[in-house]
N, C-alpha and C positions, 0 to 999 in steps of 0.2 A: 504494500500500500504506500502511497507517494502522494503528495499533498503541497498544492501552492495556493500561496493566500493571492488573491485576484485584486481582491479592494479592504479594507478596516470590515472586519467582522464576517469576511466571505472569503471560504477554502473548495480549490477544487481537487476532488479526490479521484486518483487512478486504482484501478485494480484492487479494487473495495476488497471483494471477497476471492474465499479460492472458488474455481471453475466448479466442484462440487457443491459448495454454498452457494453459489450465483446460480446453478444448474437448479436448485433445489426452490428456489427465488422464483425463478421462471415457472417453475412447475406450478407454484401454489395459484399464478393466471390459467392455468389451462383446463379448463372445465371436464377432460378426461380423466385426471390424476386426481379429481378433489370434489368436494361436495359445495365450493363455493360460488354462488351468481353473480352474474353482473348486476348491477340497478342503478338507477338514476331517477333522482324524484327532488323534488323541489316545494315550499311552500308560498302560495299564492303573495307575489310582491318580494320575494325571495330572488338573489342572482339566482341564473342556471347552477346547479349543485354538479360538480365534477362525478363521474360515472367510480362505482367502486365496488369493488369484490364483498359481498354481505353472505352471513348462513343461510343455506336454503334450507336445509331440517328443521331452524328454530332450535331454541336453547341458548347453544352460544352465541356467543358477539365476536368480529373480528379482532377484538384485541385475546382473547383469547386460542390463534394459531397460535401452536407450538412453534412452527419454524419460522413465523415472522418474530415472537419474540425472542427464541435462540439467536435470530441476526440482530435483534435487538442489543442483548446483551455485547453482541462482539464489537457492534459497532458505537454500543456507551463507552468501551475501553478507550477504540481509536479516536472516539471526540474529547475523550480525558485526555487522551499525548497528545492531542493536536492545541487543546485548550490551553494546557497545565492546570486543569481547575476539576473537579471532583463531581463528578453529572448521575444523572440516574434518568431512568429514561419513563416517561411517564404517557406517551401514544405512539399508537401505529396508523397511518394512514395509509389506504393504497387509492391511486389516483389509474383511469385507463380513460384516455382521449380518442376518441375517432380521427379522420380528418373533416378538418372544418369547426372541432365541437370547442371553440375558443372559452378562457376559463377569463374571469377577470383578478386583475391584481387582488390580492388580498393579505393579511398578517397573520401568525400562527400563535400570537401570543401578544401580551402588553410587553411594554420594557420595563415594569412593575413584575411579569413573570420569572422573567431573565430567561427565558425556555430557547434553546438552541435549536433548529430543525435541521436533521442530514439528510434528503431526498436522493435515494440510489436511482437510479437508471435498469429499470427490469427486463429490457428487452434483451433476448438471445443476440440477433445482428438487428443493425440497423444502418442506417446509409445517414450519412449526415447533410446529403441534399434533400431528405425529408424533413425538415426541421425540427421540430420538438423540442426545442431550447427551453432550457430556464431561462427568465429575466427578473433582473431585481434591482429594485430601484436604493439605487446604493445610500442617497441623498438628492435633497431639492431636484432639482432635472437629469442628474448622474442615472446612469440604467446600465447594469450590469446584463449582456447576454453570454452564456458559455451553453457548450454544445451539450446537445443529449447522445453519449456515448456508451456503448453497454458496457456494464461492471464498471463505470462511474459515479459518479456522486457528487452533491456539495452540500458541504457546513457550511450554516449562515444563521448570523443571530434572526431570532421568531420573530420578532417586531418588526422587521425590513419587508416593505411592499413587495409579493414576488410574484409570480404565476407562471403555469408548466404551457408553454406555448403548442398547440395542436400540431399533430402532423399535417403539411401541406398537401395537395393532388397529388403531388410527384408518387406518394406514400398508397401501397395499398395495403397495409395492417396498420395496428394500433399502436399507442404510446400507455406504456405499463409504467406505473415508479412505484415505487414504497417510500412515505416521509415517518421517519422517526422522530419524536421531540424528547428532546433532554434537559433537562431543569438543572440547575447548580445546586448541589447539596454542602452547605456549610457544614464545616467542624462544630462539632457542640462549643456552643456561647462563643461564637468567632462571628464579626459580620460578616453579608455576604457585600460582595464588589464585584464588579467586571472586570 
């Protein structure tokens, strides 16, 4: 795993996981291997709500996949060396875009939370004349775009305007990601800081 900070508070990550974990990643999108559906639903006056992997049985709730929380934990370690700061991971999100199904900007957290978001890149191959970019708006007019490449990723503080850009025409599949949030956990009776 390889890591360059792009802008204050945004790291782009190479080669997240191993090809088994990434392999395993991918799987959990593939409605042959899993018991998980796709959906998308919205309420009236509501943005468009991003399209997401939910239980079809009933019972669980997606934050209880084992394997998206096992990458969870691997990847609370990498955002602790990459931070220097002591995290715990506290959502999983999985986001799947069509072409065309544009998301809008939005935040993962207050800067009151302090909540980190890592957003992996879930697709097996993808061609980067499909776009799919992240963008994030770094500060006042500043807009951060880095590629959607598989078994990539980036850490970026939750408070920063971002959104998963759709794939274009060019693209005939979907754009997969998993966002993880991570919160700062202070030392007993230490403040917490950035």
């Amino acid at each position: 795993m390889r890591h360059t900070q792009k802008a204050d508070k945004v790291f782009f990550v190479e080669d997240v996981l191993s090809l088994k974990d990434f392999e395993a990643v991918a799987d959990e999108f593939n409605p042959l291997h899993n018991h998980w559906s796709f959906t998308k639903s919205e309420q009236k006056g509501q943005a468009p709500a991003f399209g997401h992997l939910a239980e079809s049985r009933g019972g669980l709730s997606l934050g209880e996949c084992q394997k998206f929380i096992e990458i969870g934990v691997k990847l609370n370690l990498a955002t602790q060396k990459i931070l220097g700061r002591r995290t715990r991971l506290v959502r999983i999100n999985t986001n799947i875009q069509f072409p065309g199904q544009e998301s809008n900007f939005h935040v993962d957290s207050s800067p009151e939370m302090r909540w980190w978001t890592f957003v992996l890149f879930a697709n097996m191959g993808w061609d980067a004349e499909w776009g799919g970019e992240i963008i994030i708006n770094t500060k006042g007019r500043d807009y951060l775009g880095l590629p959607f490449l598989p078994n990539c990723g980036v850490l970026f503080d939750g408070s920063l305007p971002h959104k998963g850009s759709a794939p274009n025409r060019l693209c005939m599949t979907h754009r997969q990601s998993v966002a993880f949030s991570f919160e700062f956990k202070a030392p007993e009776g230490a403040a917490l800081e950035i």
